[in-house]
ROROTI-339391 format. One record per residue (C-alpha): residue number from 0; x, y negated, z negated. Coordinates in nm, 2 decimals. Layout:
REM residues N
pos,east,north,up
NUM,X,Y,Z
...
//
This chain:
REM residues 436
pos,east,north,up
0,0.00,0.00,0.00
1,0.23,-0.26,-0.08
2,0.46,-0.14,0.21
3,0.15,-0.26,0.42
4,0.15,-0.57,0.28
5,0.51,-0.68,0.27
6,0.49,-0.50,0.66
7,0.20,-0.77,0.70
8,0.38,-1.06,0.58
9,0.70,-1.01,0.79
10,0.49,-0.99,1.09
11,0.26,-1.29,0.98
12,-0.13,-1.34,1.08
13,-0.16,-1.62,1.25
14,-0.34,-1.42,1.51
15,-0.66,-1.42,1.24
16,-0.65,-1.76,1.23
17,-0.74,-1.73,1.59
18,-1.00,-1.48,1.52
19,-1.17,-1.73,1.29
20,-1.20,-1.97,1.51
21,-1.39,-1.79,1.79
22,-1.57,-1.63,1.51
23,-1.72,-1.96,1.44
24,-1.76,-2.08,1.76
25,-2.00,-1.75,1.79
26,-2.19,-1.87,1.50
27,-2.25,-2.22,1.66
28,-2.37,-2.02,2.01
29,-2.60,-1.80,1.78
30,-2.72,-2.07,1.57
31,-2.80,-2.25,1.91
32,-3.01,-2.00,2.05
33,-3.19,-1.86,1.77
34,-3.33,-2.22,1.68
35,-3.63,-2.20,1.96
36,-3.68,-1.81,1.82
37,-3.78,-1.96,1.46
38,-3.96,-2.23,1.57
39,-4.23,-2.02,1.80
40,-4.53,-1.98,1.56
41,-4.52,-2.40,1.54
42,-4.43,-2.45,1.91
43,-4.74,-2.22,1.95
44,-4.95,-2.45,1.73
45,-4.84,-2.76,1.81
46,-4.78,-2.77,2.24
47,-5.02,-2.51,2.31
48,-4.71,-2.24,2.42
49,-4.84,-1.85,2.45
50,-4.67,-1.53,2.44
51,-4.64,-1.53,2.80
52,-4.53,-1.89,2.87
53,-4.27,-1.84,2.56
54,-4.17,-1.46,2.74
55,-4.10,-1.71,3.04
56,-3.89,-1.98,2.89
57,-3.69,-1.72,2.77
58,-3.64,-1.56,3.09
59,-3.51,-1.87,3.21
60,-3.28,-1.87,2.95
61,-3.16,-1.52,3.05
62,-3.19,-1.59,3.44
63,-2.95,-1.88,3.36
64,-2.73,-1.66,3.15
65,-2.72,-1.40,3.39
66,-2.60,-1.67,3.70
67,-2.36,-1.84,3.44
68,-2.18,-1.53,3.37
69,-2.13,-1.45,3.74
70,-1.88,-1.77,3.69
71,-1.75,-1.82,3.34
72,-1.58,-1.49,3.37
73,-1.39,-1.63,3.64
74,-1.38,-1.96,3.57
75,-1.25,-1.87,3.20
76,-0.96,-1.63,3.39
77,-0.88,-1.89,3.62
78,-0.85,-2.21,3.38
79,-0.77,-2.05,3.04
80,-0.91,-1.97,2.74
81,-0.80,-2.28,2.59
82,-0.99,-2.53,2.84
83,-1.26,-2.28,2.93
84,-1.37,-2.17,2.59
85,-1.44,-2.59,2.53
86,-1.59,-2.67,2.85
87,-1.87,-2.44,2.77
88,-1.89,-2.53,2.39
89,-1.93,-2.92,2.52
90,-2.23,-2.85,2.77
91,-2.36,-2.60,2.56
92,-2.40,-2.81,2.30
93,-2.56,-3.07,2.48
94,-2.79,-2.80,2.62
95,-2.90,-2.76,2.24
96,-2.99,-3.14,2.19
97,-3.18,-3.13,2.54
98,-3.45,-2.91,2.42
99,-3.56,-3.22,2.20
100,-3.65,-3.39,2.49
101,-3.94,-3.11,2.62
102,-4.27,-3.16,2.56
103,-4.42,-2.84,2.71
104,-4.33,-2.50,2.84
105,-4.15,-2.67,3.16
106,-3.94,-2.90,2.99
107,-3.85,-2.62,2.71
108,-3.76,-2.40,3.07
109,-3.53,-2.62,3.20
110,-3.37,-2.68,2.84
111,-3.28,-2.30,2.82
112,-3.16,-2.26,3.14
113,-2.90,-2.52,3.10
114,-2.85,-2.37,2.70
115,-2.83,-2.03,2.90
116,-2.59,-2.13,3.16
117,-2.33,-2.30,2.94
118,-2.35,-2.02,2.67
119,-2.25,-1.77,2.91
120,-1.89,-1.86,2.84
121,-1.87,-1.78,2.47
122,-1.83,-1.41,2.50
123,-1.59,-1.40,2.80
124,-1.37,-1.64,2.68
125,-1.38,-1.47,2.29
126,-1.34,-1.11,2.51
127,-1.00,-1.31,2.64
128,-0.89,-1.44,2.36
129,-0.87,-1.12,2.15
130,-0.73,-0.91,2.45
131,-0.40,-1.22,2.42
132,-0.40,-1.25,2.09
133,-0.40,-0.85,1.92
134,-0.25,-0.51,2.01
135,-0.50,-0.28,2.10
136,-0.53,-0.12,1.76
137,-0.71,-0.43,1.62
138,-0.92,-0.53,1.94
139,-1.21,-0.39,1.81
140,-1.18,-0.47,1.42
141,-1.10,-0.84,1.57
142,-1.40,-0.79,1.81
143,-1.64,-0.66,1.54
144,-1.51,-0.98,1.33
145,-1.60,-1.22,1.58
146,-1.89,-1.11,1.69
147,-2.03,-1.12,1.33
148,-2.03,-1.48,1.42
149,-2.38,-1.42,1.59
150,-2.48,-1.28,1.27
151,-2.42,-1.53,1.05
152,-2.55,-1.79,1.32
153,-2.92,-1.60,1.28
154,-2.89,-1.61,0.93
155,-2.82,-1.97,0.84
156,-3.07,-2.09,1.16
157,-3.39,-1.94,0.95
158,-3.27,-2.13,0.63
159,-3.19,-2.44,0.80
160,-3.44,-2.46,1.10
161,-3.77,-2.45,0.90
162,-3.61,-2.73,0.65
163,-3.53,-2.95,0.95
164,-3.85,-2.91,1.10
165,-4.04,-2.97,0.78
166,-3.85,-3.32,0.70
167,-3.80,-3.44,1.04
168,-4.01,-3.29,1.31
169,-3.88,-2.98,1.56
170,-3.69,-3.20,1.72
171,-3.43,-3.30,1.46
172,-3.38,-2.87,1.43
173,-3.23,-2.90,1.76
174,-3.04,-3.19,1.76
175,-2.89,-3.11,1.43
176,-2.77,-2.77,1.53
177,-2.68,-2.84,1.90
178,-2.43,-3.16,1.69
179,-2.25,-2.91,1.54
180,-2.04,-2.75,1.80
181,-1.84,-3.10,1.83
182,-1.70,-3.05,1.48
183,-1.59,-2.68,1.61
184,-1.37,-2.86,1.90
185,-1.13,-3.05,1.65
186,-1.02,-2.75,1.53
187,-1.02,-2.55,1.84
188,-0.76,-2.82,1.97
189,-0.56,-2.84,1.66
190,-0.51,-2.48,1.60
191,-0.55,-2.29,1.97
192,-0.24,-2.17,2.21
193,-0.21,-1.91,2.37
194,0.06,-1.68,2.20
195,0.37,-1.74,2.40
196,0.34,-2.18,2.36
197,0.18,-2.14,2.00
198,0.46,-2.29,1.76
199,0.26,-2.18,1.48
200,0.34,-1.80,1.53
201,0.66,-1.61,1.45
202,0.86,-1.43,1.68
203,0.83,-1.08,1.48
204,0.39,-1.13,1.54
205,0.43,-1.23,1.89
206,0.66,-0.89,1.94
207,0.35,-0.73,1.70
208,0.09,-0.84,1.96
209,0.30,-0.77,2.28
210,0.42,-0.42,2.15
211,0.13,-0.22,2.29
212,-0.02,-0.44,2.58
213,0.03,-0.44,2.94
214,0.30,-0.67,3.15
215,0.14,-0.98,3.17
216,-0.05,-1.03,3.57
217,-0.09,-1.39,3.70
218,-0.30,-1.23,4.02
219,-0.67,-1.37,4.04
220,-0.86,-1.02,4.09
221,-1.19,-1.08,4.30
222,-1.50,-0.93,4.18
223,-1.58,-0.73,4.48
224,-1.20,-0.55,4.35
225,-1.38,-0.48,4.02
226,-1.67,-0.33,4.17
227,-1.52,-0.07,4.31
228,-1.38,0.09,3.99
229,-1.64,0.32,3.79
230,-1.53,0.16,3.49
231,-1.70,-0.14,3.57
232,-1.99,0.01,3.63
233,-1.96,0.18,3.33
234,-1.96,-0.13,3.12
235,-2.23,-0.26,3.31
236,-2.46,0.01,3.27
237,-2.41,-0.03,2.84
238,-2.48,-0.36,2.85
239,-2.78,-0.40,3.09
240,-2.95,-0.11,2.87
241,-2.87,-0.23,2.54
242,-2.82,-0.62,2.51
243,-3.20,-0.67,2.63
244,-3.26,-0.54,2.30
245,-3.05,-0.75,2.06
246,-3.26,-1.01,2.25
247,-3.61,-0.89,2.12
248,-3.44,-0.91,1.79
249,-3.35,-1.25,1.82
250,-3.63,-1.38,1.99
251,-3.92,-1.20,1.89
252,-3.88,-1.07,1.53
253,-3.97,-1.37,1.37
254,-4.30,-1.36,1.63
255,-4.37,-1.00,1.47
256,-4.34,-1.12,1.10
257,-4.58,-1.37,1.17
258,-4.82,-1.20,1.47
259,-4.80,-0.87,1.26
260,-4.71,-0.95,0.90
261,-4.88,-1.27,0.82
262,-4.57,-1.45,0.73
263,-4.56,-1.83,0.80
264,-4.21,-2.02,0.94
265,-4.13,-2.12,0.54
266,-4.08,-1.75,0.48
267,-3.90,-1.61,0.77
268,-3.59,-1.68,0.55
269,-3.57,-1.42,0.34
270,-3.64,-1.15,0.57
271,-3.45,-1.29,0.87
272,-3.16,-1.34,0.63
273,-3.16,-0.95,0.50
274,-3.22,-0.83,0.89
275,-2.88,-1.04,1.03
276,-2.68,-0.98,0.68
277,-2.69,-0.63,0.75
278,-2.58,-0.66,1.13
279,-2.30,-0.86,0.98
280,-2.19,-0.52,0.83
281,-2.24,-0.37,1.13
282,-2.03,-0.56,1.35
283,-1.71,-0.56,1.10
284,-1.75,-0.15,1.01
285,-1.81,-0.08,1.42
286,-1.51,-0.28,1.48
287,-1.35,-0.08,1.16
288,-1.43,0.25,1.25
289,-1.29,0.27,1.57
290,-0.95,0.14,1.46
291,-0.94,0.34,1.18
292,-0.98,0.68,1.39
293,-0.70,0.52,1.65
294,-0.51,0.44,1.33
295,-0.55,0.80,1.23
296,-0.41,0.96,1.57
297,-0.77,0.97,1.77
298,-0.71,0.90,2.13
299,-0.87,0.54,2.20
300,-1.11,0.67,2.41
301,-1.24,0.94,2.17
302,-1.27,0.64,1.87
303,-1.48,0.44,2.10
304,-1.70,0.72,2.24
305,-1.74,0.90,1.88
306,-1.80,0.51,1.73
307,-2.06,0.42,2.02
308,-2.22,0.81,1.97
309,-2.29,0.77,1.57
310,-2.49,0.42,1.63
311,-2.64,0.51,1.91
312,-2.80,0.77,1.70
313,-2.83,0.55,1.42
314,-3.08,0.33,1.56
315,-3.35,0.57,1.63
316,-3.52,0.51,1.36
317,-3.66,0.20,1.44
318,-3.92,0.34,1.62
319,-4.13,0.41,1.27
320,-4.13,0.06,1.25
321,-4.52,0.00,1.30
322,-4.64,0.36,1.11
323,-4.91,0.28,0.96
324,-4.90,0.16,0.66
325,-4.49,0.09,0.60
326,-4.45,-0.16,0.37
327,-4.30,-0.46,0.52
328,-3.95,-0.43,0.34
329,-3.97,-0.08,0.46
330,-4.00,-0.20,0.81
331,-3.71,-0.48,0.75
332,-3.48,-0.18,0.63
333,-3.54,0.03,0.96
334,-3.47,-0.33,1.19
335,-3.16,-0.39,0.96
336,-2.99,-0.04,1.03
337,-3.11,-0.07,1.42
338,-2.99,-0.46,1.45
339,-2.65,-0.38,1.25
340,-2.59,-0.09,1.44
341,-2.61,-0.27,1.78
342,-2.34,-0.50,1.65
343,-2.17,-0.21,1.56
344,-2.22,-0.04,1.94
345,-2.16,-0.39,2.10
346,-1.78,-0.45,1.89
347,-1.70,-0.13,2.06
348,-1.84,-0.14,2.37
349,-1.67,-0.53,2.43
350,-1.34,-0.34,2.34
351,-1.41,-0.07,2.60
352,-1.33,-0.38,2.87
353,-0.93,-0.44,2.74
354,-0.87,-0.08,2.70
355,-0.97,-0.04,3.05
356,-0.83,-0.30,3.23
357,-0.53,-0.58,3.25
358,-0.61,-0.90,3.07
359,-0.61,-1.06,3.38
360,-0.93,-0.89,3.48
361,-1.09,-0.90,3.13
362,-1.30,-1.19,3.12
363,-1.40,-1.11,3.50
364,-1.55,-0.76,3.36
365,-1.72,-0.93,3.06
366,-1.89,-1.17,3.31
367,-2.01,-0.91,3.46
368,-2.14,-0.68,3.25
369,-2.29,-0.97,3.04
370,-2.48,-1.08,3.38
371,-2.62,-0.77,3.38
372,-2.77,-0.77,3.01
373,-2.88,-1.11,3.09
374,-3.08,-0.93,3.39
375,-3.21,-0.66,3.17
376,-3.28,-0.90,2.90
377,-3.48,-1.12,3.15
378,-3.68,-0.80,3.27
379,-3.74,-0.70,2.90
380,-3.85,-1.06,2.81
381,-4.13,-1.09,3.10
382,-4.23,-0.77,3.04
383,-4.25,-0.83,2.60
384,-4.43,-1.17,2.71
385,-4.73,-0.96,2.88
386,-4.73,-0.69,2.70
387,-4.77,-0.87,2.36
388,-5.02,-1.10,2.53
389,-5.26,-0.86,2.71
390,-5.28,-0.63,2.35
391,-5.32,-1.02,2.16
392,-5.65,-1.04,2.35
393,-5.75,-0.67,2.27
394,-5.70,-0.73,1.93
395,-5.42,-0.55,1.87
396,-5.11,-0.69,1.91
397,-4.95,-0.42,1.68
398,-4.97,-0.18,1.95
399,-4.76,-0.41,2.19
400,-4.51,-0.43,1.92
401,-4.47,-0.05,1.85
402,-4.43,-0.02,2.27
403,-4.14,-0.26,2.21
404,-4.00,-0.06,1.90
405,-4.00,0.27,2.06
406,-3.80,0.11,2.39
407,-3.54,-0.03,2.15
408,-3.47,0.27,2.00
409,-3.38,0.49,2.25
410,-3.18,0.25,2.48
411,-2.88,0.36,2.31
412,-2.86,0.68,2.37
413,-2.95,0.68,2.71
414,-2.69,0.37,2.73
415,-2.43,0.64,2.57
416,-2.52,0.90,2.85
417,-2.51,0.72,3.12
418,-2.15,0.54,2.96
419,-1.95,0.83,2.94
420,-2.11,0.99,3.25
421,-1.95,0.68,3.44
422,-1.65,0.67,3.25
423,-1.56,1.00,3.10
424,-1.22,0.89,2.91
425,-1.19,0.56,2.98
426,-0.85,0.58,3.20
427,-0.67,0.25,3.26
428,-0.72,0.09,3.57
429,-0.41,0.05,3.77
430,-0.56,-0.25,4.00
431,-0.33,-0.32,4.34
432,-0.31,-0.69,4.45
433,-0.22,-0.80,4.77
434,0.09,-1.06,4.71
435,0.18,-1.31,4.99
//
């Protein structure tokens, strides 16, 4: 043990400082989005906005996602992490603010697709940034770690949101929280390099982070190169299956405590706070788990696939959500352990993209597979929209809900099928480039 430590502080960890920072910047993006989720029962109330007019704004969120992601990956790869990751944070912040300015379910449209276009760079740039900054032995702790950031963003937006609105009207709850991301940039200037420029960081934790990662590739790689490789489509096919459903979490569970549980927006806290404290959990021990096996002499591939397997499975049990007569903290406790294990699933299945290919190509393949979830989270959210709508007029809105329960927990598995079908160890891809 204290050989670990004494190992730790001759190396340094500067690279965690880095991790903290994109950690937060996730929080911000999360806190963003989750805003409109919270405010739905009052937006319904007060502008007259259904559950298939809200099912549409968000699809234009996720339409907007979906085309953003087709360039941030490449943009991101192109200009740098540094430059990259704060262009987005800028106009995504300003997104936020925008939504102030609606005053129906067209002006709340256009506000998300301009929030949806400009957050599509958070997760290729963080992607990036951990495949630079740690050896591949703490990608996925560092992954799960920063992507607990959209955790803690759900969890202070319910405690916040509702006091906003309360004191100052809806619109203050978005121009408060969109505000923040501006603080995030003084730090992200003062403390960001990439590893080789950062004066910060020893010479014995740069040789730490280069000692098991590929020659470094300056080559653009276009995206019909990445399409070719079954990899790619491996990633894709994970993400398009499973993200739509951490979207129905974010967007529609405080709907259901309301539609379905009679809560009103001054008591989504508690719940909301219990449901995203637990996929906090997730994300860290998904991101654990897979470097502790790899830490134990498990080949990378077999960590991610046996990681990916366990939560997969794990999140079954959300389909007993609407039994009849579950209490609702029994129902919280089954959305907990599905929502903290997709956390769990996504830190591993993020890392899948650096263990697969150069860093040069690693934003590139996040863009693309987080298009895709975009896509399937659009198709999910028209279809949620309906579905909850056409069984609101029949009464029994329950029954839309349990259709959307029993689609979210399943989507795993099949995901993990299909995944290792594609990609059966996740080799490396060697990519050729033409050079002049």
């Amino acid at each position: 043990m204290n050989s670990n430590v004494s190992l730790q502080e001759r190396i340094g960890n500067y690279r965690w400082t880095i991790c903290a920072l994109i950690f937060f910047a996730t929080t911000v993006n999360y806190l963003d989005r989750q805003v409109i989720g919270i405010l739905k029962p009052l937006l319904k109330t007060d502008l007259g906005i259904g559950e298939a007019e809200y099912g549409y704004i968000v699809t234009a969120f996720q339409l907007a996602y979906a085309i953003g992601m087709i360039f941030a990956g490449r943009i991101i790869d192109k200009i740098g992490t540094k430059i990259g990751y704060a262009l987005s944070l800028i106009l995504w912040s300003i997104a936020a603010m925008a939504h102030a300015l609606a005053k129906g379910p067209v002006g709340f449209g256009a506000a998300r697709a301009f929030l949806g276009i400009s957050e599509a760079g958070n997760f290729p740039a963080a992607i990036k940034t951990v495949a630079e900054w740690f050896p591949k032995k703490e990608r996925a702790l560092a992954t799960g770690i920063f992507n607990s950031g959209t955790n803690i963003g759900a969890i202070i937006a319910p405690i916040v949101v509702p006091w906003l609105a309360a004191k100052w009207g809806w619109q203050m709850a978005f121009i408060a929280t969109g505000a923040i991301g501006f603080i995030w940039l003084i730090f992200w200037f003062i403390f960001y390099e990439v590893p080789e420029k950062q004066k910060r960081l020893s010479s014995a934790e740069l040789a730490y982070i280069k000692s098991d990662q590929e020659s470094e590739e300056k080559t653009s790689i276009p995206w019909l190169t990445l399409l070719k490789y079954r990899q790619t489509w491996a990633f894709v096919i994970g993400k398009f299956l499973t993200d739509p459903i951490w979207w129905f979490y974010l967007f529609w569970i405080p709907g259901w405590l309301h539609d379905v549980r009679g809560l009103d927006i001054k008591s989504f806290g508690l719940p909301l706070v219990v449901i995203y404290t637990a996929t906090t959990i997730g994300s860290i021990f998904g991101g654990w788990l897979s470097s502790f096996m790899i830490s134990r002499g498990v080949a990378v591939y077999k960590s991610r696939r046996r990681a990916m397997l366990l939560f997969a499975l794990l999140v079954i049990p959300i389909v007993f959500t609407q039994t009849k007569g579950i209490s609702l903290w029994s129902a919280i406790a089954l959305i907990s352990l599905a929502a903290a294990c997709h956390q769990a699933w996504s830190a591993n299945i993020f890392t899948t993209v650096s263990d697969m290919f150069p860093k040069n190509a690693v934003a590139s393949v996040t863009g693309i597979g987080g298009m895709a979830g975009a896509v399937g989270g659009m198709l999910v959210a028209v279809f949620a929209g309906n579905v909850l709508e056409f069984w609101e007029k029949k009464g029994s809105i329950q029954t839309g809900y349990l259709t959307l329960f029993i689609i979210a927990g399943t989507a795993y598995l099949i995901a993990w099928i299909l995944f290792n079908l594609v990609a059966k160890k996740m080799e490396p891809v060697v990519i050729e480039t033409n050079k002049a």
